[in-house]
N, CA, C and O atoms as a MOPAC input file, in Angstrom:
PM7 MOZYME 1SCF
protein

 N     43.23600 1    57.61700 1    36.50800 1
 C     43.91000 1    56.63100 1    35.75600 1
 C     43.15000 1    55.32100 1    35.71700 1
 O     41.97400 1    55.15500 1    36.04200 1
 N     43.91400 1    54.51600 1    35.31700 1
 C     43.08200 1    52.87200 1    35.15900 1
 C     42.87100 1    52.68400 1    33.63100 1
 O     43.11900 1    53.32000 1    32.60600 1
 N     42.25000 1    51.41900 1    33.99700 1
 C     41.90200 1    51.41300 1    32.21400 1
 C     43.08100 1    50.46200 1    31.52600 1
 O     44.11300 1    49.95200 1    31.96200 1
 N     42.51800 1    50.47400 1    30.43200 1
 C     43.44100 1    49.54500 1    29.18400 1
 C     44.16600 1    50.71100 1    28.61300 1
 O     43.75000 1    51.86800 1    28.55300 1
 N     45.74500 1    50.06800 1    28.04600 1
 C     46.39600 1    50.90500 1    27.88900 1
 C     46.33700 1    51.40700 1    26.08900 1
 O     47.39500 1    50.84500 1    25.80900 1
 N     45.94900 1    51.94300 1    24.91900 1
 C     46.10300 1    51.34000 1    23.97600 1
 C     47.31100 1    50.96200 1    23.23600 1
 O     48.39400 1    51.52500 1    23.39800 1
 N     47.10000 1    49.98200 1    22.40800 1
 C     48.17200 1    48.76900 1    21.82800 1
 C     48.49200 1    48.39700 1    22.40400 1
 O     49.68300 1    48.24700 1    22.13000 1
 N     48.10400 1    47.71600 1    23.92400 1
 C     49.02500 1    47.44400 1    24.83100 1
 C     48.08000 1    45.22000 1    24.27300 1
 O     47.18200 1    44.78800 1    23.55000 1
 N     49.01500 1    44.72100 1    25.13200 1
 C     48.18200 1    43.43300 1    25.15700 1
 C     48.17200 1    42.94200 1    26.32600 1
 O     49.21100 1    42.97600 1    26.98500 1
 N     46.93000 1    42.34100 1    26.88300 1
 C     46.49200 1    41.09400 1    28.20800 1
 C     46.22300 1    40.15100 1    28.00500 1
 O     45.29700 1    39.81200 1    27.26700 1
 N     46.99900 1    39.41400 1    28.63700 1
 C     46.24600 1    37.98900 1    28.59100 1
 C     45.84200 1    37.47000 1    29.98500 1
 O     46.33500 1    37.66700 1    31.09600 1
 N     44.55000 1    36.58300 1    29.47700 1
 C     43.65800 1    36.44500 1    30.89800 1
 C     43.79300 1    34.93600 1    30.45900 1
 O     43.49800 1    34.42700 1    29.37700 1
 N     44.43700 1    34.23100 1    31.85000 1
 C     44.64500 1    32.74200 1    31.91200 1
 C     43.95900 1    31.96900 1    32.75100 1
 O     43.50100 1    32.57900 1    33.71800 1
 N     43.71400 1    30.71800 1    32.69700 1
 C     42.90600 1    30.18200 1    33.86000 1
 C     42.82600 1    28.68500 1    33.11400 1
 O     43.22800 1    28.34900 1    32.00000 1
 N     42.02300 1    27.77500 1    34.35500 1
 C     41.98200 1    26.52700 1    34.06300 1
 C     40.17000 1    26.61500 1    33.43800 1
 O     39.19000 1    27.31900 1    33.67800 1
 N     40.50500 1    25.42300 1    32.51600 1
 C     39.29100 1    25.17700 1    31.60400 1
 C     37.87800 1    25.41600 1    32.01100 1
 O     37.54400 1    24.35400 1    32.53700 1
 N     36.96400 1    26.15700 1    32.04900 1
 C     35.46700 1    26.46300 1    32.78600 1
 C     35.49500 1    27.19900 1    33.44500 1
 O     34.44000 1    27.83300 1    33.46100 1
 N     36.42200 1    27.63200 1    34.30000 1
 C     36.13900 1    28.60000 1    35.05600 1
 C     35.59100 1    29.72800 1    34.75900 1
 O     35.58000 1    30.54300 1    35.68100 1
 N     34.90200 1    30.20700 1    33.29200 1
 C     34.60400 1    31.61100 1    32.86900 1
 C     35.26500 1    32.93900 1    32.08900 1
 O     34.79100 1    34.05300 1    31.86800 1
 N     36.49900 1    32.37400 1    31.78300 1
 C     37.34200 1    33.47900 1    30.96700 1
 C     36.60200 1    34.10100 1    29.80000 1
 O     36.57700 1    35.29500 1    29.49800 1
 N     35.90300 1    32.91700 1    29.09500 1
 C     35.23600 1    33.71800 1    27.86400 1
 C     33.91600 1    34.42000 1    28.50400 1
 O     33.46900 1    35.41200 1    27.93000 1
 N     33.46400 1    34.07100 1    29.34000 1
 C     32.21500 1    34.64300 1    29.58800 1
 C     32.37900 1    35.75900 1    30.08600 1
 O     31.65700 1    36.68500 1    29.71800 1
 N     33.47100 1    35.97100 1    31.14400 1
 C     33.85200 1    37.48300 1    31.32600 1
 C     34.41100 1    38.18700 1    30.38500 1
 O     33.93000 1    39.32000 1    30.35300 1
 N     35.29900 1    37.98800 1    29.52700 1
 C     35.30100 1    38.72400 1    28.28000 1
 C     34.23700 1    39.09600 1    27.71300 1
 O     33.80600 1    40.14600 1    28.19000 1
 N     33.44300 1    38.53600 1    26.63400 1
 C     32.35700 1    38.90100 1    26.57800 1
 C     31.82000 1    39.99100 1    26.85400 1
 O     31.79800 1    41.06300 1    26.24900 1
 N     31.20400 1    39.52100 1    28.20200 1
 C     30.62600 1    40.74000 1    29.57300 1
 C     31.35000 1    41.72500 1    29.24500 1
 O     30.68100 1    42.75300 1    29.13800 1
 N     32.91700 1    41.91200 1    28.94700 1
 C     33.56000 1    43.16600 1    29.33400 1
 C     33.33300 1    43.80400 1    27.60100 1
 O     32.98700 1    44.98200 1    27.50700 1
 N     33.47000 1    43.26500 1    26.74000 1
 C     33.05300 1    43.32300 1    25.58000 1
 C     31.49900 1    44.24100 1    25.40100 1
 O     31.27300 1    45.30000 1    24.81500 1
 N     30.86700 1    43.59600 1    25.94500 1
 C     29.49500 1    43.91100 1    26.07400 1
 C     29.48300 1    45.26100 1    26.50300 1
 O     28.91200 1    46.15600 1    25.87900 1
 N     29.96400 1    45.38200 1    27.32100 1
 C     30.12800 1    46.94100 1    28.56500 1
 C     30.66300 1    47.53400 1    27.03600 1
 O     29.95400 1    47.58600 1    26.03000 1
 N     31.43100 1    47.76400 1    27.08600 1
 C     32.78800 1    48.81600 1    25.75900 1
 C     31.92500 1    48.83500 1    24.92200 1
 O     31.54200 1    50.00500 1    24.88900 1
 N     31.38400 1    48.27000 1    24.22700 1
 C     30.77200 1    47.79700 1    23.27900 1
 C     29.82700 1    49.63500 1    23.08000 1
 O     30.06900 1    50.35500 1    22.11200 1
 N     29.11200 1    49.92400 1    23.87400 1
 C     27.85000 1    51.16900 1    24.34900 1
 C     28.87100 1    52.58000 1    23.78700 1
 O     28.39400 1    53.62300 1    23.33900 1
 N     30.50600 1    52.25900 1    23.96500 1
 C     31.06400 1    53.25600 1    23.55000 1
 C     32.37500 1    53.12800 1    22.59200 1
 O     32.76600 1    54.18200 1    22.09100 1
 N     32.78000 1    52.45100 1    22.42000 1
 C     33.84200 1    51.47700 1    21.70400 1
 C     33.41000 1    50.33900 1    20.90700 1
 O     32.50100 1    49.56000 1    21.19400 1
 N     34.48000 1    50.31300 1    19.42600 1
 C     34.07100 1    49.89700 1    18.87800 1
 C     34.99300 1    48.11900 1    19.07600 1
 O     36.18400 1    47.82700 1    18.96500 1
 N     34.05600 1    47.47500 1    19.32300 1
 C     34.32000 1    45.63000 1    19.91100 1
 C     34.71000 1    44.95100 1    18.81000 1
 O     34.45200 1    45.37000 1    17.68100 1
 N     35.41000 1    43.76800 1    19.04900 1
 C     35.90100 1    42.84900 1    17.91100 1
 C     36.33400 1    41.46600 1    19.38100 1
 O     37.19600 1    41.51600 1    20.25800 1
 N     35.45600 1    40.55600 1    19.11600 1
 C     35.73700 1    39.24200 1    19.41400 1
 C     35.83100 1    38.01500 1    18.71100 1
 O     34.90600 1    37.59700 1    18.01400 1
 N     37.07500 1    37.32600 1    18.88600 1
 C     37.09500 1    36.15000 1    18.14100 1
 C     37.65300 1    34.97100 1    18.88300 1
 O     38.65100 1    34.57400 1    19.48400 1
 N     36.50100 1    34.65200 1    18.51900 1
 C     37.05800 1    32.94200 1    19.24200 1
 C     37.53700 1    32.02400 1    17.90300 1
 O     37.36700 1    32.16600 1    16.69200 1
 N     38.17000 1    31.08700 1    18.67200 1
 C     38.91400 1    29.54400 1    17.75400 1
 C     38.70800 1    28.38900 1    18.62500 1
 O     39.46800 1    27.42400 1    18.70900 1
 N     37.49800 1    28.58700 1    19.33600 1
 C     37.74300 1    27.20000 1    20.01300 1
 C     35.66000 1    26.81900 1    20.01000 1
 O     35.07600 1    25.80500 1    20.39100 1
 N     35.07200 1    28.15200 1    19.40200 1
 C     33.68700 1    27.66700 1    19.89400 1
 C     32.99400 1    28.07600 1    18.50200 1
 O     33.82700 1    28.54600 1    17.72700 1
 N     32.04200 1    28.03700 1    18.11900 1
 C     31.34200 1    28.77400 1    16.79500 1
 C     30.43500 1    30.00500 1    17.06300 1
 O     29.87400 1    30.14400 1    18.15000 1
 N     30.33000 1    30.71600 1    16.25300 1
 C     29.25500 1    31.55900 1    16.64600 1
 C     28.08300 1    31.71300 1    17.33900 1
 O     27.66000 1    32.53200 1    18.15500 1
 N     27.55200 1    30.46200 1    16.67500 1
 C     26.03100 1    29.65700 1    17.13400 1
 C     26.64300 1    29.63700 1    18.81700 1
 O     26.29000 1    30.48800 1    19.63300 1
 N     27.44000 1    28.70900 1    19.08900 1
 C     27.94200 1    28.85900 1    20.64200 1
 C     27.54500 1    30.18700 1    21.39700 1
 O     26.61900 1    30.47200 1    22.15700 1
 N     28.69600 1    30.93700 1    20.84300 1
 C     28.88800 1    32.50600 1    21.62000 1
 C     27.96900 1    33.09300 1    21.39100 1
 O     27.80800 1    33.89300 1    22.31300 1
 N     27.01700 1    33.21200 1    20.48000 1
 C     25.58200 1    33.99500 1    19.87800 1
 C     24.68800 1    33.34000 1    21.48500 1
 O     24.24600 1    34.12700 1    22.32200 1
 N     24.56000 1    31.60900 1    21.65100 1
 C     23.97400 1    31.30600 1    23.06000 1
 C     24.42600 1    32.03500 1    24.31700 1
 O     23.72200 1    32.63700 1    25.12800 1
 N     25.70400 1    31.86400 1    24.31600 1
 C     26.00600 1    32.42300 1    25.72600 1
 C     25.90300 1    34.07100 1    26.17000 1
 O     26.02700 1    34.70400 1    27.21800 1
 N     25.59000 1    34.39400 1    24.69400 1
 C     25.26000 1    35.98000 1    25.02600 1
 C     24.08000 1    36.28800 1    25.27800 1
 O     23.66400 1    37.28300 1    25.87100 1
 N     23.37700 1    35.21700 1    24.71600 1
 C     21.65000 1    35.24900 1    25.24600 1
 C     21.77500 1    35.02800 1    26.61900 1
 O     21.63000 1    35.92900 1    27.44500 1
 N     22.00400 1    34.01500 1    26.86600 1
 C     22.06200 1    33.70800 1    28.15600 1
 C     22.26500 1    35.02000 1    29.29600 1
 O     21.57400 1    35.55000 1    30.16500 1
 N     23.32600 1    35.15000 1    28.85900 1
 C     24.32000 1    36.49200 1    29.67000 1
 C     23.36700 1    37.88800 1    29.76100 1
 O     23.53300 1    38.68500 1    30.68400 1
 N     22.42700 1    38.08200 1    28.78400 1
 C     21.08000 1    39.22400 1    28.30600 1
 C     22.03400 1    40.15900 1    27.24400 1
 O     21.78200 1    41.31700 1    26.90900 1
 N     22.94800 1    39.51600 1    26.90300 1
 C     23.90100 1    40.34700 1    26.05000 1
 C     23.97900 1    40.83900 1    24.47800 1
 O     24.72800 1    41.57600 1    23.83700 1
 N     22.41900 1    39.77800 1    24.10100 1
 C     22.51600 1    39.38900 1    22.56200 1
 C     22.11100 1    40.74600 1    21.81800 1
 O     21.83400 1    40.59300 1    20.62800 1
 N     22.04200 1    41.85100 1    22.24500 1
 C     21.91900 1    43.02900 1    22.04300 1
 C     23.15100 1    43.75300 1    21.59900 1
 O     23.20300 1    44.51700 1    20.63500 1
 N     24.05800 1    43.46300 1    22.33000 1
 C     25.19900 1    44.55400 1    22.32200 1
 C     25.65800 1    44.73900 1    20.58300 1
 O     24.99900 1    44.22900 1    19.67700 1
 N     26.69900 1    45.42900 1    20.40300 1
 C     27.26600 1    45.76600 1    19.23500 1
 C     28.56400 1    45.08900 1    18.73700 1
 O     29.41000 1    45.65600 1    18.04500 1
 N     28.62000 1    43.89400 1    19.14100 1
 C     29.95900 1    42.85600 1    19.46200 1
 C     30.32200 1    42.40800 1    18.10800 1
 O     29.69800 1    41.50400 1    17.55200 1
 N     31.25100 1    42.97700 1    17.59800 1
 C     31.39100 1    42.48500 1    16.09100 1
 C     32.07900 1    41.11200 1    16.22000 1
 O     33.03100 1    41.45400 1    16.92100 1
 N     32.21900 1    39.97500 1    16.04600 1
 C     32.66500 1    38.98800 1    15.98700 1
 C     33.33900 1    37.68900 1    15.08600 1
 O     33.68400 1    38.10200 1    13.97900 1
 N     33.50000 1    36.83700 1    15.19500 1
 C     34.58300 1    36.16200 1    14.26100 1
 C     35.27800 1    34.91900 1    14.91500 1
 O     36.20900 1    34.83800 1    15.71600 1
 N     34.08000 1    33.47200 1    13.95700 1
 C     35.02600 1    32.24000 1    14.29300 1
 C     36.02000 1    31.57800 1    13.31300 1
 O     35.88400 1    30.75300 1    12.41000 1
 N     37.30200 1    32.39600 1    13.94300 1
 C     38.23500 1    31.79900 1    13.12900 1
 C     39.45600 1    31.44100 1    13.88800 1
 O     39.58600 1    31.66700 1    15.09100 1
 N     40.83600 1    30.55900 1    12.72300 1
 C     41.61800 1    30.10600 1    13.76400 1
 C     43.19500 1    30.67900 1    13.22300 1
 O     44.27400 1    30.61100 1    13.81100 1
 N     42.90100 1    31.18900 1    12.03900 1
 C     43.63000 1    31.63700 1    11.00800 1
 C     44.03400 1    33.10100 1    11.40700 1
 O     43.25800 1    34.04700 1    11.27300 1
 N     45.51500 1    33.23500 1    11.99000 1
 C     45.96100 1    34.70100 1    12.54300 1
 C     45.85100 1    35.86900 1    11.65700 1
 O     45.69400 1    37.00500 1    12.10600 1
 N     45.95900 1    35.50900 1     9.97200 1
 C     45.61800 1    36.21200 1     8.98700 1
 C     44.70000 1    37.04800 1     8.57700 1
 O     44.61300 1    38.22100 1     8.21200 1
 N     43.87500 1    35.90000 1     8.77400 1
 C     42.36700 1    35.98200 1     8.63600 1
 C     41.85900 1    36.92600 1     9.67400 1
 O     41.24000 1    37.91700 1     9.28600 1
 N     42.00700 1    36.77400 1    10.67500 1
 C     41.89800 1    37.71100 1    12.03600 1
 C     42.52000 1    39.23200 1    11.70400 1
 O     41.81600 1    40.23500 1    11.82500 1
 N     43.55200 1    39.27400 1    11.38600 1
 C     44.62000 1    40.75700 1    10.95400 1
 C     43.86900 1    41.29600 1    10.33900 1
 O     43.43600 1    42.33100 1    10.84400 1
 N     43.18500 1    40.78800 1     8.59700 1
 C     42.90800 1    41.36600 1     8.23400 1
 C     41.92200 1    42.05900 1     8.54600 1
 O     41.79600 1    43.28000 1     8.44500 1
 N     40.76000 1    40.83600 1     9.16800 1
 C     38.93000 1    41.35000 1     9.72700 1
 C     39.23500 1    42.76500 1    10.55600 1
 O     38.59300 1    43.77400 1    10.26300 1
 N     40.33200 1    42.79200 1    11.69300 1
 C     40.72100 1    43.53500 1    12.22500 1
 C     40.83600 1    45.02700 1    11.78500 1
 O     40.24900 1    45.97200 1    12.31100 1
 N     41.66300 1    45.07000 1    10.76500 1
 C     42.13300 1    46.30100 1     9.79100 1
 C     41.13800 1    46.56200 1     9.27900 1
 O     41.25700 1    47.60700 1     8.64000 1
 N     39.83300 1    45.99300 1     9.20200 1
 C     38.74700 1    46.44600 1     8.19300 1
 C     38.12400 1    47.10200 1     9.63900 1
 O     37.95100 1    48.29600 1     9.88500 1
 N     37.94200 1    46.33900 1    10.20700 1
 C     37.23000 1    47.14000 1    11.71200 1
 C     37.51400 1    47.87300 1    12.48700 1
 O     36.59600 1    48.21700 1    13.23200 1
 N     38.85600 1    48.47400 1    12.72200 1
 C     39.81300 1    48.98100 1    13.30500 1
 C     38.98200 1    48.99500 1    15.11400 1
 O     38.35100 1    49.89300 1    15.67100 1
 N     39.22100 1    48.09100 1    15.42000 1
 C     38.16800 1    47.64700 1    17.04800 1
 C     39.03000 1    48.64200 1    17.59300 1
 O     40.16300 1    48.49600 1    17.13300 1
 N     38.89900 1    50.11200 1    18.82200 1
 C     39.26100 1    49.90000 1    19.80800 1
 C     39.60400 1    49.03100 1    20.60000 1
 O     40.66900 1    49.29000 1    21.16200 1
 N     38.90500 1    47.63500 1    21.01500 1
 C     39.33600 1    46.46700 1    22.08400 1
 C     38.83500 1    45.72800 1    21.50600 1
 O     37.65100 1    45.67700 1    21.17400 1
 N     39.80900 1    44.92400 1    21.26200 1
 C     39.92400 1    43.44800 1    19.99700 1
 C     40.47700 1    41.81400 1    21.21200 1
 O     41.52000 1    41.71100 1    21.85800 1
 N     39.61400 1    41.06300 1    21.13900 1
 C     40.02100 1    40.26700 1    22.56500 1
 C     39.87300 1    38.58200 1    21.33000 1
 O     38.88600 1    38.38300 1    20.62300 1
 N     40.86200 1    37.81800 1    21.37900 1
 C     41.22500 1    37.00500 1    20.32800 1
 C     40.84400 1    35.79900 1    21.48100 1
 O     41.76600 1    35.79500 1    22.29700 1
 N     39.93200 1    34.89100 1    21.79800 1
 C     39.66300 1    33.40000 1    22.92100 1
 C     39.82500 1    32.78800 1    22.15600 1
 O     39.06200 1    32.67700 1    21.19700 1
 N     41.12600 1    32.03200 1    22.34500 1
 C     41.63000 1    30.16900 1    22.03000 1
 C     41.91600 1    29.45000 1    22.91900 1
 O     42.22900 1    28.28100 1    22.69200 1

């Protein structure tokens, strides 16, 4: 057992810096080799998260992504991508 449940939802909370997006990401990154990824942030731009994945050695992975803030906008990108693990950072 273990694992994500599907349709299920998590939320990962914490105080400002401590790393939430960067471990997402990371976990993104991992799934990514077998699952199909969808990340979207609303708080950073691409250019941002495109850095921190360099950083991370991540800028490789298959991370489909999306800076937007618009829940719509998100639904739909979603439905076109149908992500296994879809992780929304605001």
């Amino acid at each position: 057992g273990g694992g994500f449940v599907a349709g299920a939802a998590v939320l990962i909370g914490g105080s400002p810096g401590i790393g939430k997006s960067t471990l997402l990401l990371q976990l993104l990154a991992s799934l990514s080799t077998e699952k199909n990824t969808f990340y979207v942030t609303g708080e950073e731009s691409l250019q941002q998260v495109g850095l921190r994945a360099e950083r991370l050695g991540l800028r490789q992975s298959p991370i489909q992504m999306m800076a937007e803030t618009q829940l719509e906008s998100i639904l739909q990108q979603a439905e076109l991508l149908k992500p296994s693990v879809m992780v929304i950072d605001s």
